[in-house]
C-alpha positions in Angstrom: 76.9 102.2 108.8 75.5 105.4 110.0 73.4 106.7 106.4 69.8 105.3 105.8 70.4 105.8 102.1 70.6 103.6 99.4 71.1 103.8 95.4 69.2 101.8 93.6 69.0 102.3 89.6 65.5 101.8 88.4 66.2 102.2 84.9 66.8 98.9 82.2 70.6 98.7 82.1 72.5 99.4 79.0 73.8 95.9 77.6 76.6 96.8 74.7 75.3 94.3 71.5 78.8 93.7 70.4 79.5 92.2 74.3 76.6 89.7 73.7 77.7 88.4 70.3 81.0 88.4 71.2 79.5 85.5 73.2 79.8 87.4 76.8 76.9 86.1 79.2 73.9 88.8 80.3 75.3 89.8 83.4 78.8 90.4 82.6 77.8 92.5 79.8 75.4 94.3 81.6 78.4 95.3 84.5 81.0 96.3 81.6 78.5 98.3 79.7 77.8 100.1 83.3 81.7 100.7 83.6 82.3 101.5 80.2 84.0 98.8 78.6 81.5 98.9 75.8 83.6 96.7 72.9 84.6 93.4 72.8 88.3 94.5 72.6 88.1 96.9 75.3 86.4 94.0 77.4 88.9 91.6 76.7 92.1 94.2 77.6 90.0 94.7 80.8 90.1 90.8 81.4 92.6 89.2 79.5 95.0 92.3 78.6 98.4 90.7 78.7 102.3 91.5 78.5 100.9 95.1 76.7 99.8 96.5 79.2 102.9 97.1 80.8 105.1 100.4 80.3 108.4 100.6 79.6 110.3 101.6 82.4 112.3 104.3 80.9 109.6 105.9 80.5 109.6 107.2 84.1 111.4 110.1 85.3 115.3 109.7 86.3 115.1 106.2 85.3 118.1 105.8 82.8 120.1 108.4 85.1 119.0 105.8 88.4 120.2 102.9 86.5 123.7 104.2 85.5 124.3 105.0 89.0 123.2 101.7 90.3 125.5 99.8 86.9 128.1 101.8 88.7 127.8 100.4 92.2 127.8 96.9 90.8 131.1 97.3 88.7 132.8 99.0 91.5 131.4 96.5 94.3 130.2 99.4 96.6 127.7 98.5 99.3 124.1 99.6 99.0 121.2 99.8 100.8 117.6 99.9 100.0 115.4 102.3 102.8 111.7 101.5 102.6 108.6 101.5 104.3 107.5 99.4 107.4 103.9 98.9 105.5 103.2 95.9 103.1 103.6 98.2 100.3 107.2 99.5 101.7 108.2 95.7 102.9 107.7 93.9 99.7 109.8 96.7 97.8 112.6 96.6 100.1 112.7 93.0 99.5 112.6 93.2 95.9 115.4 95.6 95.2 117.5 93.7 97.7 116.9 90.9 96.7 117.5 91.5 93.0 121.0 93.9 94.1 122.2 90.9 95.7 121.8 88.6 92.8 123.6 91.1 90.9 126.5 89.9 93.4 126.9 93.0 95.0 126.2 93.6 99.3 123.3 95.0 100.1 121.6 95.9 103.1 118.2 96.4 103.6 117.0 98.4 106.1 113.2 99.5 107.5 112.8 101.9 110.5 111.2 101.3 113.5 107.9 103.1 112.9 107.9 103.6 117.0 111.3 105.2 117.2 112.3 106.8 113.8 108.6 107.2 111.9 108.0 107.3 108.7 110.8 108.0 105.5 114.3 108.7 105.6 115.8 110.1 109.2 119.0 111.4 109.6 120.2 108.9 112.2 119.6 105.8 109.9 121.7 107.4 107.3 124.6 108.3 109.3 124.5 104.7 110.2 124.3 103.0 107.1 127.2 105.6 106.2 129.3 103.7 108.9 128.1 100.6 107.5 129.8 101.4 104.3 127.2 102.3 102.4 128.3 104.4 99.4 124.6 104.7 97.8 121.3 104.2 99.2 118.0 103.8 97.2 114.7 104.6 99.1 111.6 102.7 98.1 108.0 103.4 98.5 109.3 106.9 100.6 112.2 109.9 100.4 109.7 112.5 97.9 109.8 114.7 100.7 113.2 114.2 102.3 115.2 117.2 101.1 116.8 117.6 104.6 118.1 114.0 105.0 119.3 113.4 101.0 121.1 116.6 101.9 122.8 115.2 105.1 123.8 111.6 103.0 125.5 113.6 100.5 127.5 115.5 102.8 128.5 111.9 104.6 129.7 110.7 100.8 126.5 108.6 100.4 124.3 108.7 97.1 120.6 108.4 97.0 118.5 107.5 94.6 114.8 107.9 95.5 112.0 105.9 94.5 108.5 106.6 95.6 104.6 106.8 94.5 103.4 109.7 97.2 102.5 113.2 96.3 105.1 116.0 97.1 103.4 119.5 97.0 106.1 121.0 99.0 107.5 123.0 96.1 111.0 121.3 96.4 112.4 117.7 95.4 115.6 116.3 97.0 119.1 116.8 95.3 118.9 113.6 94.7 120.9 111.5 91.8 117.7 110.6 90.4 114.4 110.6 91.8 111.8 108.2 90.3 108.2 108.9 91.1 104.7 108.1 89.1 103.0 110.8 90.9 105.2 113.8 90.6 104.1 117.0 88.7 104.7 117.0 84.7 105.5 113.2 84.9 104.0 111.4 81.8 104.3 107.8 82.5 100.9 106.0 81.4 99.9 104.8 85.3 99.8 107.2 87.9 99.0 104.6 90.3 102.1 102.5 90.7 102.3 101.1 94.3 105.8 101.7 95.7 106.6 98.3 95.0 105.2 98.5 91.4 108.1 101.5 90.9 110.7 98.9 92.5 109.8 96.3 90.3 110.6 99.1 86.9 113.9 99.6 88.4 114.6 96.2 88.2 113.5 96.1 85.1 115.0 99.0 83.8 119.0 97.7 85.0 117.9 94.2 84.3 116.9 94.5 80.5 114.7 91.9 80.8 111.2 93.1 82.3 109.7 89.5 81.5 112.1 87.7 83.8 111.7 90.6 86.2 108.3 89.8 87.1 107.9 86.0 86.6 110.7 86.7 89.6 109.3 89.0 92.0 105.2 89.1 90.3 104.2 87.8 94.1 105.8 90.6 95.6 104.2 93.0 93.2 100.7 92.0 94.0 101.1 91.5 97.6 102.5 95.6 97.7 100.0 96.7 95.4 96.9 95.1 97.0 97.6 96.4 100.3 98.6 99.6 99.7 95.1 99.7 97.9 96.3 100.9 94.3 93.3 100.7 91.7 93.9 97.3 89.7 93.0 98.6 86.5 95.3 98.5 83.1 98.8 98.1 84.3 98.6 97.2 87.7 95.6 94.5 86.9 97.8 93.2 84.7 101.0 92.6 87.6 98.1 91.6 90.1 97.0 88.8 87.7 100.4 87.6 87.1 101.4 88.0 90.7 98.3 86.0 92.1 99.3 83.4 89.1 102.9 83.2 91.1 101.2 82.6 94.9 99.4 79.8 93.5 101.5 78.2 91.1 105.3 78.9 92.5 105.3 81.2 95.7 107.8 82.5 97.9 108.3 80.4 100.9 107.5 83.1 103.1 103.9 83.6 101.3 103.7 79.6 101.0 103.8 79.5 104.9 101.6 82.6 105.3 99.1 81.0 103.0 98.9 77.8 105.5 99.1 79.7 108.6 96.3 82.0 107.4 94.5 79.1 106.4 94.0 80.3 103.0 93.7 78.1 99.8 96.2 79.1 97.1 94.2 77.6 94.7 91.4 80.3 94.8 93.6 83.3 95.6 91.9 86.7 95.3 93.0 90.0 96.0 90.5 90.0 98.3 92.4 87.4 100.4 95.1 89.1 99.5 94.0 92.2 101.8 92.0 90.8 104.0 94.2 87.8 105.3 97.5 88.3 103.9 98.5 92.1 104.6 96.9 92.5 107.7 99.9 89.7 109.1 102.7 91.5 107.3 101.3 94.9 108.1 101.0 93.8 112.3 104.7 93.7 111.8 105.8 97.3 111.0 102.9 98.2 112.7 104.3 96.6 116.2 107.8 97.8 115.4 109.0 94.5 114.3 108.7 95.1 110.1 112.2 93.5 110.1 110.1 89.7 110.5 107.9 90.4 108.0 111.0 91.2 105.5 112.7 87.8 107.0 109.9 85.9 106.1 109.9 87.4 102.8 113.5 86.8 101.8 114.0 83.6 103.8 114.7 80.3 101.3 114.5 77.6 104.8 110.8 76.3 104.9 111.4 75.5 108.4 112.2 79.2 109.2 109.3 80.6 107.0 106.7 78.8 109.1 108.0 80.0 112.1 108.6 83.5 111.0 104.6 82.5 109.5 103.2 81.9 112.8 105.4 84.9 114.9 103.1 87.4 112.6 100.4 85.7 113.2 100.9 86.5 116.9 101.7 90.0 115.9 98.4 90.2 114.3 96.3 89.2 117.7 98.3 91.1 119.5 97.8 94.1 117.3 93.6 93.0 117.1 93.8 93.2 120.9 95.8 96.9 121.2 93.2 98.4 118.5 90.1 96.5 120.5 91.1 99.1 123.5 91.6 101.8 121.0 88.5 101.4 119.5 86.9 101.8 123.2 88.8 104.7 124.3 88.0 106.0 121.4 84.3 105.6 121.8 84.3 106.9 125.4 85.6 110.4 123.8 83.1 110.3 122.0 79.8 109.1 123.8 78.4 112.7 123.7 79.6 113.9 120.6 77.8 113.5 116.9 80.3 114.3 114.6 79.5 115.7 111.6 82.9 117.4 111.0 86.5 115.7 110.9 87.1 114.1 114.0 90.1 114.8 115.7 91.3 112.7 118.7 94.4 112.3 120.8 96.1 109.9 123.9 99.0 109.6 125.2 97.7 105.8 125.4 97.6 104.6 122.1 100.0 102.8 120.6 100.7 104.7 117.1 101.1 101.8 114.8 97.2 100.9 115.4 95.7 104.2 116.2 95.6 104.2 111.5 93.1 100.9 112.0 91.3 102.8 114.4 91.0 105.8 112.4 89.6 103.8 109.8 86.8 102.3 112.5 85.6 106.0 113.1 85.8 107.2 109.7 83.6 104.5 108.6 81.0 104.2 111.7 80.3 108.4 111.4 80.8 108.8 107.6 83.2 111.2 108.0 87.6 112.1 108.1 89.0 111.0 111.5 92.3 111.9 112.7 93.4 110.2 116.0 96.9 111.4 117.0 99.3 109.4 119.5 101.0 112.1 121.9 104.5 111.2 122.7 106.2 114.3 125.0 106.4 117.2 123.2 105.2 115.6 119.4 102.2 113.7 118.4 102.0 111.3 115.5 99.0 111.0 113.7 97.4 108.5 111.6 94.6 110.3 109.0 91.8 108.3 107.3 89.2 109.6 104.5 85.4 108.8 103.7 83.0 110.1 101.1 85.9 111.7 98.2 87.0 114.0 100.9 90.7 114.6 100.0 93.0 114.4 103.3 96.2 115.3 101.4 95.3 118.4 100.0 93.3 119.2 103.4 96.2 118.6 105.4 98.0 120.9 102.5 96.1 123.8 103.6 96.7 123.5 107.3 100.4 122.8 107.2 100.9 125.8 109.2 99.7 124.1 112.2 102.0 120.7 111.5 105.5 119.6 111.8 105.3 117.3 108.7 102.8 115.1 106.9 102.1 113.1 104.0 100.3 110.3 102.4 97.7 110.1 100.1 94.1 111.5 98.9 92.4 108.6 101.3 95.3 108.2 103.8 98.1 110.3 105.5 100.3 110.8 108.4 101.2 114.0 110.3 103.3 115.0 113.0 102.0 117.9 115.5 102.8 119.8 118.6 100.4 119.5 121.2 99.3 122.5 121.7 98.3 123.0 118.1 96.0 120.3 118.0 93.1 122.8 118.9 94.1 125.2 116.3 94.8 122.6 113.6 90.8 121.0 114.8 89.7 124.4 114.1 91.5 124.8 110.4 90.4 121.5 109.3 86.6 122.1 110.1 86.9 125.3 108.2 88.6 123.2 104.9 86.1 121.1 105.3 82.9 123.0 105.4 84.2 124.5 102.6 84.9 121.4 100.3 83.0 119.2 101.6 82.1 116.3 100.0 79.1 115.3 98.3 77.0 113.1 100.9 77.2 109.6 99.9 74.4 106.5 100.4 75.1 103.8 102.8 74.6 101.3 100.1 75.4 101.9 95.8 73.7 99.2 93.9 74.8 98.8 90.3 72.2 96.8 89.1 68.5 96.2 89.6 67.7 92.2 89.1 64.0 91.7 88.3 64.5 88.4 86.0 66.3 85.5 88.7 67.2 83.7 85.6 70.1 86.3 85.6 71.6 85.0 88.7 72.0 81.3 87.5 75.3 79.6 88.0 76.4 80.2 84.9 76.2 83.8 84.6 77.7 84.5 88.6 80.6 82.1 87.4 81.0 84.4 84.5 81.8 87.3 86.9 85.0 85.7 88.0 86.6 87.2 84.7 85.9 90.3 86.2 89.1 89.5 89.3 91.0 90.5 90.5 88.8 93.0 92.1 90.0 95.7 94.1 90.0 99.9 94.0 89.2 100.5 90.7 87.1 97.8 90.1 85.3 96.9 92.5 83.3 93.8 93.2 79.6 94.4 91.4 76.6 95.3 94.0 73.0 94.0 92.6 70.1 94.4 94.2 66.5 92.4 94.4 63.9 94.6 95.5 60.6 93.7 97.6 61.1 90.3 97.7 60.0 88.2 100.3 62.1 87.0 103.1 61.1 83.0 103.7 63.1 82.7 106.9 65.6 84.6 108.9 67.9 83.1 111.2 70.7 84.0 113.0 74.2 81.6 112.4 77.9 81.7 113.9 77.1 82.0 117.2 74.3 84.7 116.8 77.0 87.0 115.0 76.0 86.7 111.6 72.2 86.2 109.6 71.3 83.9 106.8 68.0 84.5 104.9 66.2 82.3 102.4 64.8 85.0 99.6 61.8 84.3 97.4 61.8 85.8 94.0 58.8 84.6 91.9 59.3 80.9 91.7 63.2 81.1 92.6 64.8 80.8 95.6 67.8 81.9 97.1 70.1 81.6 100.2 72.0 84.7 101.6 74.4 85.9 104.3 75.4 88.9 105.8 78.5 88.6 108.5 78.7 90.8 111.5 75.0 91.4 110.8 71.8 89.7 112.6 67.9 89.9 112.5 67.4 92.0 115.4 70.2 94.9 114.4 68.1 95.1 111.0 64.7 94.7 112.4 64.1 91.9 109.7 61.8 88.6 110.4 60.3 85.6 108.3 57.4 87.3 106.0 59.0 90.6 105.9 59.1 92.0 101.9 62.7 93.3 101.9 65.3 95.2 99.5 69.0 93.4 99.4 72.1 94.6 98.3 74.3 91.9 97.4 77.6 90.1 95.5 76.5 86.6 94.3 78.9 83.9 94.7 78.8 79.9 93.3 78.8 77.8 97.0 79.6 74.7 96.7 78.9 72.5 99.7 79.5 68.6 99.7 78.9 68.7 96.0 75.5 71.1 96.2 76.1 73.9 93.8 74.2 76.8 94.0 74.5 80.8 94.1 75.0 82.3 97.7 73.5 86.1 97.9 76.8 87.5 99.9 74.3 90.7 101.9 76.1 94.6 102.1 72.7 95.8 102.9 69.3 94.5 104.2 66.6 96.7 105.1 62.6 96.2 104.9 61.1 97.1 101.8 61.6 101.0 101.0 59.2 102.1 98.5 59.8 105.9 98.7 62.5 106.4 95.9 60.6 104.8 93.3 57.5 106.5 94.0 59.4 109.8 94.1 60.5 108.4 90.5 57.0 107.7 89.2 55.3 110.8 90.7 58.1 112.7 88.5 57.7 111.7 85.8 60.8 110.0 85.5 59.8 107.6 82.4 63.5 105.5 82.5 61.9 104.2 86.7 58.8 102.3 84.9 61.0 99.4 83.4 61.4 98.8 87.5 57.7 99.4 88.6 56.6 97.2 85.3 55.2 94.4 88.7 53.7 96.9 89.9 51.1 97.6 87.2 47.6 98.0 88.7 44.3 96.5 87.4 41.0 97.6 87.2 40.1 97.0 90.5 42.7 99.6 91.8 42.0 102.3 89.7 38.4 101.8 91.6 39.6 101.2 94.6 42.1 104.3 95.0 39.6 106.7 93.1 36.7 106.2 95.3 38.5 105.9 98.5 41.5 108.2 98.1 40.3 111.1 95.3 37.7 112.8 97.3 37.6 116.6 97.7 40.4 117.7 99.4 43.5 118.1 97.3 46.6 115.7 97.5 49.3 116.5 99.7 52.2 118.1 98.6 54.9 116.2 100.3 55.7 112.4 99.6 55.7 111.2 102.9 51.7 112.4 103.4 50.9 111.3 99.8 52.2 107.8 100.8 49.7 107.9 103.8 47.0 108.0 101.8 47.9 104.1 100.4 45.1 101.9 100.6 45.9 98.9 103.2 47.2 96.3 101.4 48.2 98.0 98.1 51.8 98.4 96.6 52.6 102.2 97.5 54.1 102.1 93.5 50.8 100.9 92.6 48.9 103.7 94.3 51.4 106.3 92.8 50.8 104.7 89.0 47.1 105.1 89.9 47.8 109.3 91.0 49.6 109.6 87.3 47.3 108.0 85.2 44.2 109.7 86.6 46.1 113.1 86.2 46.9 111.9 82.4 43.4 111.7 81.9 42.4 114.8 83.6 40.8 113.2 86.5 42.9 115.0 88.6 43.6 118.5 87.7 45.7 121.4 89.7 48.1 121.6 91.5 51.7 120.9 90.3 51.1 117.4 88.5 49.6 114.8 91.3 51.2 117.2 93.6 48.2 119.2 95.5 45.4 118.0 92.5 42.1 118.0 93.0 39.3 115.4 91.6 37.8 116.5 88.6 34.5 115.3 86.7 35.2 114.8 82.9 32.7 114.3 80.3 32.0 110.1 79.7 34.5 107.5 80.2 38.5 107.9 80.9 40.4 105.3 79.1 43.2 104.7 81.6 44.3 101.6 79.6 45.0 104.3 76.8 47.3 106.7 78.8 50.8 106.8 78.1 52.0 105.5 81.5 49.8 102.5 81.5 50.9 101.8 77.6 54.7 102.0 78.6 54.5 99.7 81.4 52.1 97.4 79.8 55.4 97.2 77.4 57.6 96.6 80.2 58.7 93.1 80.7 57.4 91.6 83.7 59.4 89.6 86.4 59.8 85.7 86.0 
């Protein structure tokens, strides 16, 4: 991470009384009352919301119109085929719908292109095969918004198309289509937005089925699988089919997930979406992503154990092989940019890369410079380019703006595709700086910290446990970020072969163990002694029966006392409840008064004010010092502490009676 900045909040946190009688632990209530979830009953839809959170299907666009042309198809035996995507998202719908068609006794072929040869969506090629095939209808999933061209070319071959899809369409013009089906498109009213493409396969289902109970008790695995990895907030709705879908892996899965499962060496029985995306999709996606997406939809619809574990381990292969290809990416990459510091989008291309990693690469290089990267693979006379966000910055509507200088694109807000000529790859650099200078985004900290803990007793095991009603996490709700603040580090050591650092953390008279992966001592510049600020998720570890709460580290850095002290020197009255440990005695006042208060006036810029710190004093404590001697008039000039001067006042200043010293004296302290 590339930003120094963190955000820390210093104020008490709002804790909703009604969560706390309704018998909801400290810290849980603290996080909902942060996220708005204010009332027990909102709390409990946010946890425990059940069967009403779902939406009737009908309630989408062209649904009824989609399902009478599909209840045609099965009365008249016609062959379909169900066109998706070669990403998880795409995969898991094309197996749904088919899946589902087929039950309905009808022949139905699914059918994925080769995200090498044909790209992304419907091409024109695949159609007029599937035409030849016998294919009377054809229902897209997870693409086809944008294919106007290519439903226009089925219906001149005698082929119907139904499209169902969750991406924005801007273009102006929707495909004469019999019905097209999608969450995101303009004046549509259904209640979530956000449906993964597999989310709006599993309503169509539901919709010609009837029975939208038995719908996803059947394909709930599926659901949660597509909507994890395509990275769909889990919120309302789509919580609610992640829940029931991570019920379904662990309970009763498909054989192709059971074998993934082993061959991933996860544990069903303490599924997350986090293993969801981090150790699941990543396999399915190596698939499309090496041109071979039609595995990853064997594995999914195959009913042979013996088959699924060896379809289980052939992805697995994918995967390295797909790790290894983005490894020499990433360093290519690099070596284009060795004298470069981006603070624009970056653009890069090679005729090197392979295109179904350069999007994993993209990512790499967003995230390392904080910035939108675009790395395009050049192919003859096209390039195909994978797009990646950071910081808010929206790439769809960017890449809106300078579609003169494209063939094609599309995607989302954080993630898009685009097909360009060559030689416009200068002009298209050029238009996308100039979007972005002008919307850029605000600049965002390297670490956000939700929650300042100054009592330990908040981090028992009974109160992290409590968090897991807060799962499945994901976008939308994400997984809580605490922080501790100037507490001692009792030991740092490196683990995992130098790779990753575990620290032993003192707070008061509790201790705590940490990690942080892919992180060590040295890269942080932390040691044993050192007073530090961590940015954590706390998690129960429990190790040959030892239970005990594991600090899981986003952030380490030695103790930064500049944003408080900003806070204090404000005025900012919310920041004492943090600096309450910091309260200075009698002896301080002294010490800082005749020592630090003589007749030059006090700097006007934090950094030289801080320099002034007696050795060995708390720079908060020195600050509370500056504010109560201006309070009393000791100081005076100057804009507050800012550039006073010492002043002589008539007999003796009562600092114990200022208001700063009364409010933190109220403060609790830390246990």
């Amino acid at each position: 991470m590339n930003r120094k900045e963190w955000t820390i909040p210093y104020g008490e946190p709002p804790v909703s009384p009604e969560l706390l009688e309704a018998g909801y632990g400290p810290l849980l209530s603290a996080v909902l009352t942060l996220r708005g979830f204010t009332t027990a009953r909102s709390a409990h839809r946010l946890m425990e919301g059940g069967a009403e959170c779902l939406h009737d299907p009908l309630l989408l666009g062209g649904m009824a119109v989609a399902r009478s042309r599909i209840e045609q198809a099965i009365r008249l035996g016609e062959t379909v085929a169900v066109y998706g995507d070669y990403d998880v998202d795409g995969i898991t719908a094309t197996c749904l719908v088919t899946d589902y068609l087929r039950r309905r006794g009808i022949r139905c072929l699914p059918y994925i292109p080769d995200r090498g040869e044909e790209g992304y969506g419907l091409n024109c090629s695949a159609v007029e095969s599937l035409r030849k095939q016998g294919v009377t209808l054809a229902i897209t999933v997870d693409c086809g918004i944008t294919a106007v061209e290519e439903t226009e070319y089925a219906r001149s071959l005698g082929m119907d198309v139904i499209i169902t899809d969750h991406h924005e369409c801007k273009t102006g013009s929707l495909p004469d289509a019999v019905a097209v089906i999608d969450c995101k498109l303009e004046g549509e009213t259904y209640p979530n937005p956000s449906l993964a493409g597999v989310g709006v396969a599993l309503k169509l289902v539901s919709a010609c089925d009837g029975d939208g109970e038995a719908m996803l008790e059947r394909y709930a695995d599926l659901v949660a699988v597509g909507t994890v990895a395509d990275v769909m907030p889990l919120v309302d709705e789509n919580r609610y089919l992640v829940r029931r879908g991570i019920r379904k892996l662990e309970e009763n899965p498909l054989p192709g997930f059971a074998a993934m499962l082993r061959e991933a060496g996860v544990d069903p029985q303490h599924l997350t979406a986090s293993a969801i995306g981090f150790s699941l999709a990543p396999r399915l996606n190596a698939a499309g992503r090496l041109g071979q997406a039609f595995k990853a939809g064997r594995l999914l619809m195959c009913t042979d154990e013996a088959e699924a574990a060896a379809l289980a381990s052939e992805l697995c292969e994918l995967n390295r092989r797909r790790q290894s290809i983005e490894t020499q990416i990433w360093q290519e990459a690099q070596a284009q940019l060795a004298d470069v510091k981006p603070g624009e989008p970056i653009v890069l291309a090679s005729d090197r890369w392979h295109q179904g990693v350069i999007g994993i690469a993209a990512s790499r290089i967003a995230e390392q410079f904080g910035i939108p990267a675009i790395m395009i693979c050049l192919m003859g006379d096209q390039g195909k380019g994978s797009c990646r966000s950071y910081g808010g910055f929206n790439l769809y509507d960017a890449l809106a703006a300078c579609s003169g200088h494209l063939l094609g694109f599309g995607g989302h807000a954080l993630a898009a595709g685009l097909t360009i000529a060559p030689d416009k790859i200068e002009d298209f650099r050029r238009a996308l700086t100039a979007y972005y200078r002008a919307h850029r985004p605000e600049e965002q900290p390297e670490v956000r910290c939700d929650l300042l803990i100054r009592d330990p007793a908040l981090l028992s095991i009974e109160n992290v446990r409590e968090l897991d009603l807060l799962e499945p996490y994901g976008n939308g709700n994400q997984k809580p970020v605490f922080c501790l603040s100037d507490v001692e580090l009792e030991s740092v050591s490196d683990v995992g072969g130098g790779r990753h650092m575990r620290v032993r953390v003192r707070m008061g008279r509790s201790r705590f163990e940490g990690i942080f992966f892919s992180h060590t001592a040295e890269s942080l510049g932390l040691k044993d002694g050192d007073r530090a600020d961590l940015a954590f998720t706390p998690q129960i570890n429990d190790y040959r029966g030892h239970v005990s709460v594991q600090l899981v580290l986003c952030g380490a850095r030695r103790h930064s006392a500049e944003a408080l002290c900003g806070k204090i020197l404000d005025g900012c009255s919310e920041s004492l409840w943090a600096a309450a440990d910091y309260c200075p005695e009698r002896a301080d006042f002294v010490r800082v008064w005749r020592e630090r208060c003589g007749l030059r006036p006090l700097p006007r810029t934090l950094d030289e004010l801080l320099a002034l710190c007696p050795a060995g004093m708390a720079p908060e404590s020195f600050c509370i010092c500056l504010m109560a001697f201006r309070e009393t008039g000791l100081l005076e000039g100057g804009d507050g502490v800012w550039g006073a001067s010492r002043a002589e006042i008539g007999g003796k200043a009562d600092l114990e009676a200022t208001g700063i010293m009364r409010r933190l004296r109220g403060c609790p302290q830390s246990k």
